[in-house]
ZAMARGU-4260 file (C-alpha; in steps of 0.2 Angstrom, whole numbers, plus 5000, padded with zeros to 4 digits):
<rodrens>
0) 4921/5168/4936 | 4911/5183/4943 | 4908/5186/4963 | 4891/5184/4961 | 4895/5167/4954
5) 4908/5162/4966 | 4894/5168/4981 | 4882/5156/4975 | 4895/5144/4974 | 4900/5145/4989
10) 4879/5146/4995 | 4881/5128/4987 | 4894/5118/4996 | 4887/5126/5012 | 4870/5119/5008
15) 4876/5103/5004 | 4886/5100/5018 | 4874/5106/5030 | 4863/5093/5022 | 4874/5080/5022
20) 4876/5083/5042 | 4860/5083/5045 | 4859/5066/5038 | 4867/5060/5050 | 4858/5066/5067
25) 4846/5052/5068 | 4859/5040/5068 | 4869/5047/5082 | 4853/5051/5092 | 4850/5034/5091
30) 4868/5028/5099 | 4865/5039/5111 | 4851/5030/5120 | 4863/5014/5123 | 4876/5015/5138
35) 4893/5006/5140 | 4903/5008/5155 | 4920/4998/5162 | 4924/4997/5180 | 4938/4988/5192
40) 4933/4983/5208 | 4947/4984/5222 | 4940/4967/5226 | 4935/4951/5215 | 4920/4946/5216
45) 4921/4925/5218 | 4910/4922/5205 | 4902/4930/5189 | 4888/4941/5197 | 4875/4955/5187
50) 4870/4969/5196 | 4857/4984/5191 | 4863/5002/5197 | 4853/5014/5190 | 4844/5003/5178
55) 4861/4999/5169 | 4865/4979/5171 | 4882/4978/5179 | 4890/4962/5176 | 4907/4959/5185
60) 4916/4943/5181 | 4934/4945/5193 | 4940/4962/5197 | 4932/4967/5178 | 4913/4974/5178
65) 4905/4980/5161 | 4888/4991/5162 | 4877/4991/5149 | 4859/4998/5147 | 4850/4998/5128
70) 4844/5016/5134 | 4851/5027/5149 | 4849/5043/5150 | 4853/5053/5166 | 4856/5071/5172
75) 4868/5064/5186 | 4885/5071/5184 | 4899/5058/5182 | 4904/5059/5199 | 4884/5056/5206
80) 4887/5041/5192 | 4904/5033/5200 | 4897/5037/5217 | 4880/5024/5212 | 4891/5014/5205
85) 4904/5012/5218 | 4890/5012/5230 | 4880/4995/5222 | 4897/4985/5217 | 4910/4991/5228
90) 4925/5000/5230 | 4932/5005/5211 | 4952/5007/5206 | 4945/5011/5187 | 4929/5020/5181
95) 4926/5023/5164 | 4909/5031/5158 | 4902/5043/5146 | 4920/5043/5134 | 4929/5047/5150
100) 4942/5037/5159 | 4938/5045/5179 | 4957/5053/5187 | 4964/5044/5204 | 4960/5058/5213
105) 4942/5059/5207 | 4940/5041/5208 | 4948/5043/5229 | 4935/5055/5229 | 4922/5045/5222
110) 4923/5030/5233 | 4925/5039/5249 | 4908/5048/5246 | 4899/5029/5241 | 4905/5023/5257
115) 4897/5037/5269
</rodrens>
């Protein structure tokens, strides 16, 4: 095989995984409308309860909450997120947003500035 055939070669494979990729953007903008959080109150709540922070639908059944909204989209940062949400349901000992599980020092941090 010449270089000139092994650059076009190459040209190809790049082509076709850059179109293969591309593919796949829709679907993944798509996921990224819906939102799933997890969060554990200090306290239980008595009873199931449903709650909206933000427009996300908290329901809390126990010390265990679960946030969901079909589409959520927000420029807060994750701490402004904890913050709303500690602020609507209570103090948190978990917060888990975003793909991200929030660190005790953060989450200390979090639920001091929702009570002020």
């Amino acid at each position: 095989m010449t270089n000139d055939k092994i650059s076009m070669l190459k040209l190809a494979i790049v082509c076709a995984i850059g179109l293969g990729t591309s593919a796949m953007v829709p679907a993944a903008s798509a996921a990224e409308g819906s939102y799933h959080a997890q969060a554990t109150l200090a306290t239980a709540v008595p009873s199931v309860t449903e709650k909206q922070v933000d427009d996300v639908t908290w329901r809390c059944e126990g010390d265990r909450c679960t946030g969901k909204a079909d589409r959520h989209s927000s420029l807060d940062s994750y701490m402004k997120e904890c913050r709303k949400v500690a602020a609507g349901l209570g103090k948190l000992t978990r917060f888990y947003s975003r793909g991200r599980e929030m660190s005790a020092s953060d989450l200390k941090n979090c639920n001091r500035d929702a009570a002020s």
